[in-house]
C-alpha positions, 0 to 999 in steps of 0.5 A: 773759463772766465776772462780777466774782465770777468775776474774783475766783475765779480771780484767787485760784485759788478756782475749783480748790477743787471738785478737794479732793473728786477728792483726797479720793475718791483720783482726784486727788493734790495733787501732780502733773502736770496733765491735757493735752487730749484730743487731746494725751493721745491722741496721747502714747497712740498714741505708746506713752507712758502716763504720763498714765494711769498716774498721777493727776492733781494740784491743782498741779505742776511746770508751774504752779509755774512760771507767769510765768517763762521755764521748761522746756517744760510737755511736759519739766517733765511728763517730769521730774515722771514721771521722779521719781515713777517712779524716786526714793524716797518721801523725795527725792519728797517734797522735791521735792512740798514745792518745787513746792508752795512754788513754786505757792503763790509763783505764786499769792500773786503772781497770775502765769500768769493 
């Protein structure tokens, strides 16, 4: 049960103020893909592919910029975000962190994905 407080928390997004601190001890980027359940990273883990663990979570990413739309799966828009970190330079990453952080901030302004 979620109390009205709580409603209102996560309808603003508020209820991912505490990951700042994970950002601020250099655990966490504010731009990146999210974390997958354990299972899931397991399974990519024994699959071979590390880049769950080779590179720090995010606040926000490609997936929830697109919440409320028909998009890419969560699994290739992962794909594409590590594709880009790992290949690109600083300055075209960069851009692309600047339109995924305007597209999240759309996403939230407009209370989608929830």
């Amino acid at each position: 049960m979620v109390t009205r407080v709580g409603r209102w928390l996560t309808n603003w997004y508020l209820d991912e103020l505490p990951q700042i601190l994970n950002i601020v001890a250099g655990d966490m980027f504010v731009i990146g893909t999210r974390p997958y359940p354990l299972d899931a990273y397991e399974a990519e883990l024994s699959a071979g592919r590390t880049r769950k663990r080779d590179m720090p979570g995010g606040l926000v990413g490609p997936v929830q910029s697109y919440k409320g739309a028909s998009s890419p799966s969560e699994y290739d828009l992962d794909l594409e975000y590590w594709e880009a970190f790992t290949t690109w330079s600083a300055r075209s990453l960069l851009v692309l962190d600047g339109q995924i952080l305007r597209r999240s901030v759309k996403v939230q302004m407009a209370h989608e994905g929830r």
